[in-house]
C-alpha positions in Angstrom: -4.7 -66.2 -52.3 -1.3 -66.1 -50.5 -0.7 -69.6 -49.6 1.8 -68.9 -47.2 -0.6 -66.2 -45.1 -3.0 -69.0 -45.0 -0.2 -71.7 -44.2 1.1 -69.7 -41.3 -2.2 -68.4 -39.7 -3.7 -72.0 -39.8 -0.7 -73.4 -38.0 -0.8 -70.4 -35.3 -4.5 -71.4 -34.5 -3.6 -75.1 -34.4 -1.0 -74.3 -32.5 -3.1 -72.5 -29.4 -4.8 -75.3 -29.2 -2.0 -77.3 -28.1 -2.9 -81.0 -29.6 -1.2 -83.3 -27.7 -2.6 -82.6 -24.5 -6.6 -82.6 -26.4 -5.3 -86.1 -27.5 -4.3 -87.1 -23.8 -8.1 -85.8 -23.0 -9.4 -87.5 -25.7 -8.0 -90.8 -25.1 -9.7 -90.6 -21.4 -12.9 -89.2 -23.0 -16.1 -91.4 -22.3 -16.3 -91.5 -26.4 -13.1 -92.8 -26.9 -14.6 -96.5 -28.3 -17.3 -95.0 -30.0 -14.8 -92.3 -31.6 -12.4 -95.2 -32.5 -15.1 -97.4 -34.0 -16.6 -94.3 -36.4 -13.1 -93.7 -37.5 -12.5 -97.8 -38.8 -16.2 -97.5 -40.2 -15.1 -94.2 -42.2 -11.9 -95.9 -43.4 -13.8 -98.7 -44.7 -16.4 -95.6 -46.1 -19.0 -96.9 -43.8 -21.2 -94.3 -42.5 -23.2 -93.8 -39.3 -24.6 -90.3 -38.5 -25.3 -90.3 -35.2 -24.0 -86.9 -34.1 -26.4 -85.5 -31.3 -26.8 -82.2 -34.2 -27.0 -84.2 -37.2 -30.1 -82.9 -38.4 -30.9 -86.3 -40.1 -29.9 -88.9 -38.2 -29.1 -92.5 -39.0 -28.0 -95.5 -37.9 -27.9 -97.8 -40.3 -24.8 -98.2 -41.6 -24.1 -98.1 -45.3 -21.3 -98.8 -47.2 -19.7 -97.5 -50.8 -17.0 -99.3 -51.9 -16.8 -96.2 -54.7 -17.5 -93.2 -53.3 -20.4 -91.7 -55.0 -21.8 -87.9 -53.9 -24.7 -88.4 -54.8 -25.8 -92.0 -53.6 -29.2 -92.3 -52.0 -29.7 -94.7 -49.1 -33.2 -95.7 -47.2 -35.1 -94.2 -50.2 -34.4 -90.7 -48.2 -32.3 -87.8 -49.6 -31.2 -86.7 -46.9 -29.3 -89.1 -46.0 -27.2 -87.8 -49.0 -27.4 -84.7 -48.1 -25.9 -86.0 -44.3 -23.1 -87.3 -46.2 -22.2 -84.1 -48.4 -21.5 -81.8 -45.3 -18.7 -83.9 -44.7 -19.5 -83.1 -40.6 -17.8 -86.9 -40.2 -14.3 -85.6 -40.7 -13.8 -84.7 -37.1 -14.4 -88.3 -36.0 -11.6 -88.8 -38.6 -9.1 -85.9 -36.7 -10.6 -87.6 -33.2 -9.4 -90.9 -34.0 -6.5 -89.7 -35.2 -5.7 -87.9 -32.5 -6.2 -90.7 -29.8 -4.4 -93.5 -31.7 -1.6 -91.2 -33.1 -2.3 -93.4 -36.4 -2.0 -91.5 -39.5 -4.5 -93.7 -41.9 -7.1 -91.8 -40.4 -5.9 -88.0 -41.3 -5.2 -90.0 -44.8 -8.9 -91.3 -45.0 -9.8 -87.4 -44.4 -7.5 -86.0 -47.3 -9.3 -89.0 -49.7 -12.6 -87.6 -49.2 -11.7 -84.1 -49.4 -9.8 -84.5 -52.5 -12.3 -87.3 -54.3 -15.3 -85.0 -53.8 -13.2 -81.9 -55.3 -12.5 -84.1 -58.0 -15.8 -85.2 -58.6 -16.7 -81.9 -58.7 -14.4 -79.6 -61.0 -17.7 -77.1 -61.5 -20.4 -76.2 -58.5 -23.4 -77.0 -60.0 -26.6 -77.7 -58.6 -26.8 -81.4 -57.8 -27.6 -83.4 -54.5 -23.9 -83.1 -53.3 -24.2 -79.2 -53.9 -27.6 -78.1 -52.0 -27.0 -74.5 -50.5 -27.5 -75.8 -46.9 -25.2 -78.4 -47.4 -22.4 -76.8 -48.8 -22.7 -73.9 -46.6 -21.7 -76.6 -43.9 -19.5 -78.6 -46.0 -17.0 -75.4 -46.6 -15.9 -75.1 -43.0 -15.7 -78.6 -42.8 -13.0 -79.0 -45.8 -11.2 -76.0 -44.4 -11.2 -77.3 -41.0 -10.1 -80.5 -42.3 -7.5 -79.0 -44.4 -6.1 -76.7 -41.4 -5.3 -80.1 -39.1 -4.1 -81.8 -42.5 -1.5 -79.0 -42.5 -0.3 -78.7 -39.1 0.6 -82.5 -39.4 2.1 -81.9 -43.2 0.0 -84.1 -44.6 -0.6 -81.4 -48.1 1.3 -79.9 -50.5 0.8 -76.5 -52.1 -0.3 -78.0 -54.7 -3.2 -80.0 -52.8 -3.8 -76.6 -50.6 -4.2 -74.7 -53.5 -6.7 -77.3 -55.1 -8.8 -77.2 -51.8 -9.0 -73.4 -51.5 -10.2 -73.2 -54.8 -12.5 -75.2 -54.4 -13.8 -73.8 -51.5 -13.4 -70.1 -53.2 -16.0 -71.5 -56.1 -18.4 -72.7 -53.7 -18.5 -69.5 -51.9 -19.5 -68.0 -54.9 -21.6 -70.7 -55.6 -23.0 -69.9 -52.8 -23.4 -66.4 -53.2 -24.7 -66.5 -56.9 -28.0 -69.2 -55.6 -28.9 -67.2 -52.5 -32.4 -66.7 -52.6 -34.9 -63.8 -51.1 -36.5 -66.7 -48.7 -33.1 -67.8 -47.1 -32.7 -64.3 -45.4 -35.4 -65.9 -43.0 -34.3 -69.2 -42.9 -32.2 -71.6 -40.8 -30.6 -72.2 -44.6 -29.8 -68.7 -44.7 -28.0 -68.4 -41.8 -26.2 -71.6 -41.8 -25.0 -70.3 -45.2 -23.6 -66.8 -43.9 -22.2 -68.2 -41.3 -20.2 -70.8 -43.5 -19.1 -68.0 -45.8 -18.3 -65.5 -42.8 -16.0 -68.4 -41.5 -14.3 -69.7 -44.9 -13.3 -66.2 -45.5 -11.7 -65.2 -42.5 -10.0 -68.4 -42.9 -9.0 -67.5 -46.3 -7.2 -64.4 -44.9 -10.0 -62.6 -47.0 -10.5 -58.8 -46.3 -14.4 -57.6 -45.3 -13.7 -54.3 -46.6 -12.3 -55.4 -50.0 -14.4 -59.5 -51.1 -17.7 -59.1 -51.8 -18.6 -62.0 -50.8 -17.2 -61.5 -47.2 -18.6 -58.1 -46.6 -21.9 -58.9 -48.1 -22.3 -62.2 -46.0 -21.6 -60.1 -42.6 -24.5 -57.6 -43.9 -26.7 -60.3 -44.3 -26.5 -62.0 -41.2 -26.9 -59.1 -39.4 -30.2 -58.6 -40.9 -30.8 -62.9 -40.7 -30.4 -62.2 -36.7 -32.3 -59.0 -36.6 -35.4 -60.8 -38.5 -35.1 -64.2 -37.7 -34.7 -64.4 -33.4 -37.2 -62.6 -31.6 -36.6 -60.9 -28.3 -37.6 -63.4 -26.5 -33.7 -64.9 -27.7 -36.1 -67.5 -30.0 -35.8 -68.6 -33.5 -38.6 -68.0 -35.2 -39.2 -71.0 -36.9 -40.7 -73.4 -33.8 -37.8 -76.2 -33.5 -35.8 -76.5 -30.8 -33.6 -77.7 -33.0 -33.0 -75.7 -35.7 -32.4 -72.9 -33.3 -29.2 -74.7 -31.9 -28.5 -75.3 -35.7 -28.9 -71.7 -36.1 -27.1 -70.8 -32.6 -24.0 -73.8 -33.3 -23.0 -72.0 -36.5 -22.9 -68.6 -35.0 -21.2 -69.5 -31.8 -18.8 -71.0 -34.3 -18.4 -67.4 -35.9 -17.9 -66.2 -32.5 -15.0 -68.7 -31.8 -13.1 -67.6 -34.6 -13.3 -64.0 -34.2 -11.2 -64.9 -31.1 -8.4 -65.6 -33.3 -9.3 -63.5 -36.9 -10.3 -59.2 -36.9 -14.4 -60.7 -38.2 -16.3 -57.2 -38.0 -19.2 -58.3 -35.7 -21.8 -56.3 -34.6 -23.0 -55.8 -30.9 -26.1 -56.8 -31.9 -24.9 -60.2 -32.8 -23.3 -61.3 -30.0 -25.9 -60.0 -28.2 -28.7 -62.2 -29.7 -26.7 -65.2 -29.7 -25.8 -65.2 -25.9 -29.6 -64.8 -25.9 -30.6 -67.7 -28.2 -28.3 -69.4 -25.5 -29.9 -68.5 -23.0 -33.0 -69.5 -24.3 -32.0 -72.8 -25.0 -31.3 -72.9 -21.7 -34.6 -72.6 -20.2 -36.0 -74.9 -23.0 -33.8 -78.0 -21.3 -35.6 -80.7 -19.8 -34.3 -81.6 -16.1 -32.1 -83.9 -17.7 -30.5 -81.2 -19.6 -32.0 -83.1 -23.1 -34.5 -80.9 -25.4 -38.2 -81.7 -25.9 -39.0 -83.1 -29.4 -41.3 -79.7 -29.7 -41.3 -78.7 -33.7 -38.6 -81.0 -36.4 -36.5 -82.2 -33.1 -34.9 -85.0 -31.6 -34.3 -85.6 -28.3 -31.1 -84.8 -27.8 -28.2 -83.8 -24.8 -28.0 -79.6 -25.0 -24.6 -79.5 -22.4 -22.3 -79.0 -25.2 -23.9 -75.7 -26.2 -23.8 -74.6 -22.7 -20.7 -75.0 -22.5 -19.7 -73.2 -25.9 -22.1 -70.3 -24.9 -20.4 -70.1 -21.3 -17.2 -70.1 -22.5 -17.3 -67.1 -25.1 -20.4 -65.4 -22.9 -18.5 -66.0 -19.2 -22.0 -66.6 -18.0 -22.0 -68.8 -14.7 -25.6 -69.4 -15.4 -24.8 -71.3 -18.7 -21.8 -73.4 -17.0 -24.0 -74.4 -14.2 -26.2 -75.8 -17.3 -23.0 -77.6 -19.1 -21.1 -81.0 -18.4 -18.2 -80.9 -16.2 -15.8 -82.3 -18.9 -15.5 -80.4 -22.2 -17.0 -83.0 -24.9 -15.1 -84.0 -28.1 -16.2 -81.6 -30.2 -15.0 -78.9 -27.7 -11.6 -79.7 -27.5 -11.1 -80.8 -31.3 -12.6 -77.0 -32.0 -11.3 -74.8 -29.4 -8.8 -77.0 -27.7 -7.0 -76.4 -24.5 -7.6 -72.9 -23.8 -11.2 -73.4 -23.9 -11.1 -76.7 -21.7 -9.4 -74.7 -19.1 -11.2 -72.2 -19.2 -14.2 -74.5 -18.8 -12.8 -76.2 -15.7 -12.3 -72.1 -13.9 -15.7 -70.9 -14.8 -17.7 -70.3 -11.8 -21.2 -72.1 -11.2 -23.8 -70.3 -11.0 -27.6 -71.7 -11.1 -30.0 -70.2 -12.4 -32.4 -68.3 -10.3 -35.9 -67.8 -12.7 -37.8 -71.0 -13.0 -40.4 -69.2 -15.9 -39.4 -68.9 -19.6 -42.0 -66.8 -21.3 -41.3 -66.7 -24.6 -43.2 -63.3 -25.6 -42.9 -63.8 -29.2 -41.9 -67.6 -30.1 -45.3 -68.2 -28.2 -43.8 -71.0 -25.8 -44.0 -71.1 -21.7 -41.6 -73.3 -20.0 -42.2 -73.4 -15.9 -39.7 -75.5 -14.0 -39.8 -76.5 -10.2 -36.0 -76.1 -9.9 -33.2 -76.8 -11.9 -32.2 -80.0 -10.2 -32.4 -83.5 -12.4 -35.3 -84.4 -10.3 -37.2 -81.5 -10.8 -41.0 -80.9 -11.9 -41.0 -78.9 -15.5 -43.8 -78.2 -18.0 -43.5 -76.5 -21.6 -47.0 -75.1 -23.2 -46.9 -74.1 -26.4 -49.5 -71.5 -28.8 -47.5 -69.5 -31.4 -47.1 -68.8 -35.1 -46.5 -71.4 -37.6 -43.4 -70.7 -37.8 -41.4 -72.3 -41.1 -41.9 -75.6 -42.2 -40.5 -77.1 -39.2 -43.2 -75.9 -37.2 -45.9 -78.4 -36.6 -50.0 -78.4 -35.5 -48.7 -77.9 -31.8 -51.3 -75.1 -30.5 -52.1 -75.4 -27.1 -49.6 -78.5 -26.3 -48.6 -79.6 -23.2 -45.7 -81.3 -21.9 -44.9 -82.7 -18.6 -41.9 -83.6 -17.1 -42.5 -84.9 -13.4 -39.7 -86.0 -10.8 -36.9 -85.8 -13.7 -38.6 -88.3 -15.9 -40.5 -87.1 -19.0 -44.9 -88.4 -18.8 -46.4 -86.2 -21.3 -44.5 -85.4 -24.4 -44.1 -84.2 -27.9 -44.3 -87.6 -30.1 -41.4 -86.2 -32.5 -40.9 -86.0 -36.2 -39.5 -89.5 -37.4 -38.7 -88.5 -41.1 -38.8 -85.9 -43.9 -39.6 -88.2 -47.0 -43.0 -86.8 -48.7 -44.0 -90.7 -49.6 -44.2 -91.2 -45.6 -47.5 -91.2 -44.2 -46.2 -90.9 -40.9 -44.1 -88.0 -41.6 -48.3 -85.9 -41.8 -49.1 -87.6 -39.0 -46.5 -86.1 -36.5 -46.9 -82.6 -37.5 -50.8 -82.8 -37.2 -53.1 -82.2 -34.1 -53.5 -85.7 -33.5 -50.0 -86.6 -32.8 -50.3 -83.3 -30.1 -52.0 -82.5 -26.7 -55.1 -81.1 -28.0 -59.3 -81.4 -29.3 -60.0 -81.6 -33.0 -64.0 -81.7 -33.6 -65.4 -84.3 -35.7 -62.2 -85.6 -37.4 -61.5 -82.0 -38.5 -58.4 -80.5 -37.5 -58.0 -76.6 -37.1 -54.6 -77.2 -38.4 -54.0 -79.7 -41.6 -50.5 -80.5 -43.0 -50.7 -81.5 -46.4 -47.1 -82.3 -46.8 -44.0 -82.5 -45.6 -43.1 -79.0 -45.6 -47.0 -77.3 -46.3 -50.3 -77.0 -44.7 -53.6 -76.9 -46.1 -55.2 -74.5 -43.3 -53.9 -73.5 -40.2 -55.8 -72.6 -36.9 -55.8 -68.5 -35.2 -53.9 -68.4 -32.4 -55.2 -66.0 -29.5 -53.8 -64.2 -26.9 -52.0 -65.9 -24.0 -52.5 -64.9 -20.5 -49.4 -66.3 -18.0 -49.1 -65.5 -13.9 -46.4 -66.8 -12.3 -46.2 -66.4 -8.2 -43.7 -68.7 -6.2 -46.5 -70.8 -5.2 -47.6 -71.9 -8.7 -48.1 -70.8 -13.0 -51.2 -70.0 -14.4 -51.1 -70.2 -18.0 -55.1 -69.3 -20.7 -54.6 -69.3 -24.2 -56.9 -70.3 -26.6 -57.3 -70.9 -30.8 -59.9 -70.0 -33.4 -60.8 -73.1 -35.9 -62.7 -72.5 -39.2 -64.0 -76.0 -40.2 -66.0 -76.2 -38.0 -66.3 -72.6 -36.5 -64.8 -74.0 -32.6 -63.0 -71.9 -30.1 -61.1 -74.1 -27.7 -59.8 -72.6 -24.8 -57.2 -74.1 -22.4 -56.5 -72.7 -18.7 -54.0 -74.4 -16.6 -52.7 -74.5 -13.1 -49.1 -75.9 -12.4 -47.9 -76.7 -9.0 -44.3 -76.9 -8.1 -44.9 -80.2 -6.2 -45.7 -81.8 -8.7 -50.0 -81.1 -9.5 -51.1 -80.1 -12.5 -55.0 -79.2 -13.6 -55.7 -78.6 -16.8 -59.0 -77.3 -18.0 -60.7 -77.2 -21.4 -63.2 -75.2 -22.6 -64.8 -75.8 -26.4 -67.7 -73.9 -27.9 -68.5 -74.7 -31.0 -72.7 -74.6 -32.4 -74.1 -77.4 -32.7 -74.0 -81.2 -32.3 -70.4 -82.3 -33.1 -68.4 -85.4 -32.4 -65.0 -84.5 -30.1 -61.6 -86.0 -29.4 -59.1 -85.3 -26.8 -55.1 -86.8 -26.9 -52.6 -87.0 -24.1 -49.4 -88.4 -25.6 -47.1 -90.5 -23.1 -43.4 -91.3 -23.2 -42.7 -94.5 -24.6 -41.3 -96.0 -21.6 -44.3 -94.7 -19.7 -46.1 -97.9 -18.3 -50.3 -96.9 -17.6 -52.6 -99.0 -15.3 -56.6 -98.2 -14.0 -59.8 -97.6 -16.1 -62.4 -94.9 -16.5 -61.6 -91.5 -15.0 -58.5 -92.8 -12.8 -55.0 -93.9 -14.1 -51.4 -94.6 -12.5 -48.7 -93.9 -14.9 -44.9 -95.2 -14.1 -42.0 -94.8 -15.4 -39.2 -96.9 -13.6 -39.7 -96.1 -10.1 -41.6 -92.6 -10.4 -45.5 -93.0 -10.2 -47.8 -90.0 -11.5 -51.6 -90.0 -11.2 -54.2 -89.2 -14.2 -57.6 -88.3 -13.4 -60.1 -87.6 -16.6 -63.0 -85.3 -15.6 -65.3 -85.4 -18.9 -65.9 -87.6 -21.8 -64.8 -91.4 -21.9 -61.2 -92.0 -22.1 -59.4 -95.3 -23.5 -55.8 -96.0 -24.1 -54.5 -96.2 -27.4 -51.4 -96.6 -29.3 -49.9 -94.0 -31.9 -46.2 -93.6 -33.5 -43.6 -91.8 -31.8 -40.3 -90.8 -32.8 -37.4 -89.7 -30.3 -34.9 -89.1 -32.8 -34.8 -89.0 -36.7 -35.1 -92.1 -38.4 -36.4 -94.1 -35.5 -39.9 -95.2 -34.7 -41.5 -96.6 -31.9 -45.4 -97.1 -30.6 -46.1 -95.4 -27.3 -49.7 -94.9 -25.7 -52.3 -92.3 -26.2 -55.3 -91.3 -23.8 -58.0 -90.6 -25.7 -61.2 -89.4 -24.5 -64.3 -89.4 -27.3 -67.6 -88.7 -27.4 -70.1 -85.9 -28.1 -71.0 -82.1 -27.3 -73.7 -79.9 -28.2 -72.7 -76.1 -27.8 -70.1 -76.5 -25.5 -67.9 -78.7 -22.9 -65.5 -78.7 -20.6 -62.9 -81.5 -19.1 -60.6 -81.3 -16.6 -57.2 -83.2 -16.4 -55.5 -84.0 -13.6 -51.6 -85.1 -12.8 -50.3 -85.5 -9.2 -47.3 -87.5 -7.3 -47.9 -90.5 -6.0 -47.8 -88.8 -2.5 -50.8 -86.9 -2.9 -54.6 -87.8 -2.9 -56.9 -85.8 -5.2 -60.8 -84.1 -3.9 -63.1 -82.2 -5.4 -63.5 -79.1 -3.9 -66.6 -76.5 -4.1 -66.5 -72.9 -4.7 -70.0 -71.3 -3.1 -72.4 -68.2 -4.3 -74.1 -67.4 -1.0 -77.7 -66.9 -2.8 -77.1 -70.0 -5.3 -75.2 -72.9 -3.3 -72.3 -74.6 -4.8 -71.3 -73.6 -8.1 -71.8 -76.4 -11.5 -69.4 -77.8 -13.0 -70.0 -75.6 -16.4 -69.4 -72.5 -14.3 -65.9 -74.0 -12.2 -63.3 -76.1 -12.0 -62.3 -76.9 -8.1 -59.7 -79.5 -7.0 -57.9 -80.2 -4.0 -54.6 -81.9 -4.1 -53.8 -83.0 -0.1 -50.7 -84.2 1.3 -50.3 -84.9 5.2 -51.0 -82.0 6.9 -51.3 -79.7 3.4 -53.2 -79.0 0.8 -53.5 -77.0 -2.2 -57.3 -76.0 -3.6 -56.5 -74.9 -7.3 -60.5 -72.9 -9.0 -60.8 -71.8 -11.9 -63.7 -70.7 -13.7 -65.2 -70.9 -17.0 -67.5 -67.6 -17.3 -68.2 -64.0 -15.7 -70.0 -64.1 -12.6 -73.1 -62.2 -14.1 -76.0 -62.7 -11.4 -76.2 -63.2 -8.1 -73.9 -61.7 -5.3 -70.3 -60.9 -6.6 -68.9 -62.6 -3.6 -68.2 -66.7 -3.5 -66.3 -68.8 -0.6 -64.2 -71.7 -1.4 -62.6 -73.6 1.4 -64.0 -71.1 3.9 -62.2 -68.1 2.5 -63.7 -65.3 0.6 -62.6 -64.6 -3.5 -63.6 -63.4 -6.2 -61.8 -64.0 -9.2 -61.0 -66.1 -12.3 -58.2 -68.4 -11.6 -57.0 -68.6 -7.9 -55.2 -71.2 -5.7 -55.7 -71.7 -1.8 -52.9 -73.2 0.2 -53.5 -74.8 3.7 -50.6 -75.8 5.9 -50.4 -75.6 9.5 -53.7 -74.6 9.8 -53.4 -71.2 8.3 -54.8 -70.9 4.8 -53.9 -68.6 2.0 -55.3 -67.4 -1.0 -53.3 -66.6 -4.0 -55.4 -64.7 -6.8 -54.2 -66.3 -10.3 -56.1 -64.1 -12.4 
């Protein structure tokens, strides 16, 4: 390694980044207190993770006097784990760079140089997981670099680090294993490596390590994000985990000659993009897969930084955050604040092959948005979410995702959130299609089939369906969302036989729910939506929910029970408080007005308007092919009539 190389191209991309104004910005940041505080809680070794991306979050704060690598807290490992990637040291930098005090660059050094010398050989421990020190290697070189542009190490402590770091890429290298090529671990790792040794002043064509770490994240992006700009495995998540650590690579190969592919960039201004559309109205994520609910601006901002994509900015904060300016520093601030705004223009994410459907009324804060979910498995992280719903109406989340919580394997409640009963959906007498059977495994897992997805200005339609083998049930689910805020969605479950059946609507937490039998009001602060229940009983009940990791909460269920014999079909309803729900009637001229069994007609009204949303449940085998519904003729599967003004208009859904 030549030291002085390393010295000098460190200080040049300090430099660029011009530090004392990022401090000025810093100091007028909205963070600033919380900044300071983590920065005296880490000099008195005090640790809070409570970074939006900390994968494992918590905030509890625990103390070691003696700083030990491998302490456990909360009888969770991964709260070690949290503590080995060493992400804390730029609350460290941050506080340092506000007060201008030095103990807190010295607090960083201490922790750098006490886990290197706790660690003289890379074995496999809990302070040496691959995922971890893939993320912990940037960290200590990042660390290191600011260390050095304030002259806070000598060669001999710069040698000492980048040795260290030089035996954990190997260490790296020598434990990489067939599965990580698919895996967020994988990737998180390459990208670490792919940093560390352009850092390292490190040539692709000559270190192994290097030029085999670009060759195998080429392949990780090829394999693991679909075209659909998805990561595979079904967490939000762990897609920005994924997508974070490759912007990252992007970044640097501002400043460093990294040999990236086309193909690369390409993907990952398409995993951004992605992410995009998967943003709630309030620019937060759905807890859909392992996620928390968690603020997604920051990656906007990165991705429309290095992607100059107005799209992206018009998603992202107006201020660069913390991490931003520590990172990237002035240039990219600037470069922030000139970015023109551009908002986006198409409302429908269909994700081909991650299997998930977003449908938004706008892209205002008070807009209506829904997310439908039936795809893969996924990894590990994916949970028993087939044929979920979640609503978001007026801004303010109703129907959601009831999180994660934990990843212990002693936690019952860890099961619980990834099964079908902590999700939008039917299981048939106490037997789930899908069965977790621990953290990380399942015991069976239902079939999938095709989805069906129409999207016209006026409204989504969105059919998909699963295959259960214990007992043999097909459940299929049709749905019709409105942009004004109506939604009806329609199940249909065969299954031979008597069987007992359960249906689950999970609500927000702060979701208050009044009425009884088939009609509900649910509120959340000042925003009222109606629930109708067309079908078996319903009753209110209370489950756990989890937002973020490491915090629980109760938060109400509908659950309608009861019996079926062949087959059944509900409807559920969800309107603004400004509309009033009828049934309507579709008509076969030699038959009269069409049962229940055969289709599903509501009108939603609203003064002078209204919106008739039919959709049926089987073929139209006898009788005349022609059927009326509000006076106009149709004939069809899935349609939606508009009146307004006195005209009327029929939209043909499928």
């Amino acid at each position: 390694m030549k030291i002085e190389e390393i010295r000098n191209s460190w200080r040049q991309l300090v430099a660029q980044k011009e530090l004392k104004q990022v401090s000025e910005l810093l100091r007028q940041s909205p963070e600033r207190e919380k900044l300071m505080q983590r920065g005296r809680e880490l000099c008195a070794h005090t640790f809070v993770f409570d970074h939006p991306w900390d994968m494992e979050r918590c905030l509890t704060p625990h103390t070691m006097e003696t700083m030990n690598w491998n302490q456990v807290f909360n009888d969770d490992e991964e709260w070690t784990f949290m503590l080995n990637r060493m992400d804390y040291w730029s609350a460290l930098a941050k506080a340092a760079l506000i007060s201008q005090d030095t103990r807190y660059l010295d607090q960083a050094k201490d922790f750098l140089l006490n886990w290197i010398e706790q660690h003289p050989r890379i074995e496999p421990s809990l302070s040496t997981r691959t995922l971890d020190t893939g993320i912990r290697v940037v960290n200590m070189l990042e660390c290191a670099m600011l260390l050095e542009a304030s002259e806070k190490l000598s060669d001999e402590e710069l040698t000492l680090i980048l040795t260290s770091v030089e035996n954990q890429l190997a260490y790296l290298k020598a434990n990489y294993i067939e599965k990580y090529t698919l895996s967020n671990w994988g990737s998180i790792q390459t990208c670490g490596m792919i940093v560390c040794s352009a850092m390292m002043g490190k040539d692709p064509l000559q270190d192994e390590v290097y030029r085999w770490a670009l060759e195998e994240l080429e392949t990780q992006m090829q394999i693991q994000i679909g075209m659909d700009g998805m990561l595979w495995e079904q967490s939000t998540m762990y897609h920005v985990e994924v997508l974070n650590n490759v912007l990252r690579v992007l970044d640097y190969a501002q400043f460093y000659p990294i040999p990236l592919t086309d193909e690369i960039r390409e993907k990952a201004h398409a995993m951004t993009r992605a992410l995009m559309h998967m943003m709630m109205p309030d620019h937060q994520i759905e807890t859909f897969g392992d996620s928390d609910r968690v603020n997604a601006e920051d990656v906007m901002n990165k991705g429309a930084i290095l992607f100059d994509d107005p799209q992206l900015r018009a998603m992202g904060s107006d201020h660069g955050d913390s991490d931003l300016l520590l990172n990237s520093g002035m240039p990219a601030w600037r470069k922030l604040q000139t970015l023109p705004k551009q908002t986006p223009k198409t409302l429908l994410y269909a994700g081909q092959d991650c299997g998930i459907v977003v449908r938004r009324s706008d892209f205002g804060r008070s807009a209506e948005w829904m997310m439908v979910l039936n795809g893969e498995l996924g990894s590990g992280h994916g949970h028993s979410d087939n044929l979920h719903y979640s609503i978001i109406h007026q801004g303010l989340p109703f129907v959601i995702d009831p999180g994660r919580f934990t990843y212990r394997e002693d936690h019952p409640v860890r099961v619980e959130l990834k099964g079908m009963s902590a999700h939008n959906t039917v299981i048939l007498d106490d037997q789930p299609g899908s069965v977790p059977d621990s953290s990380w495994t399942y015991q069976r897992f239902l079939r999938p089939l095709a989805t069906l997805i129409r999207d016209t200005p006026e409204g989504l339609y969105w059919e998909g369906g699963v295959l259960t083998e214990q007992p043999q049930m097909t459940h299929i689910r049709k749905l019709i969302m409105l942009p004004q805020g109506c939604w009806v969605v329609c199940d249909e479950i065969f299954c031979e036989g008597g069987h007992t059946v359960v249906s689950r609507i999970q609500l927000d937490p702060q979701v208050e729910v009044s009425g009884n039998d088939s009609d509900w009001q649910l509120k959340q602060g000042t925003v009222k939506l109606n629930y109708h229940h067309e079908g078996l009983p319903v009753s209110v009940e209370q489950g756990p929910c989890s937002l973020r990791y490491n915090e629980l909460q109760d938060h109400k269920i509908f659950a309608s029970r009861g019996t079926m014999h062949g087959s059944l079909f509900q409807d559920e309803l969800f309107y603004g408080e400004d509309f009033r729900l009828e049934p309507a009637e579709v008509v076969q001229p030699d038959r009269g007005k069409l049962p229940e069994e055969e289709v599903s007609a509501w009108r939603f009204v609203r003064g002078g308007e209204s919106y008739t949303c039919g959709i049926f449940h089987q073929q139209l085998y006898r009788g005349k092919k022609i059927l009326y519904c509000e006076g106009l003729p149709l004939h069809n599967q899935a349609c939606l009539i508009i009146k307004k003004a006195g005209l009327k208009k029929l939209i043909r859904l499928k």
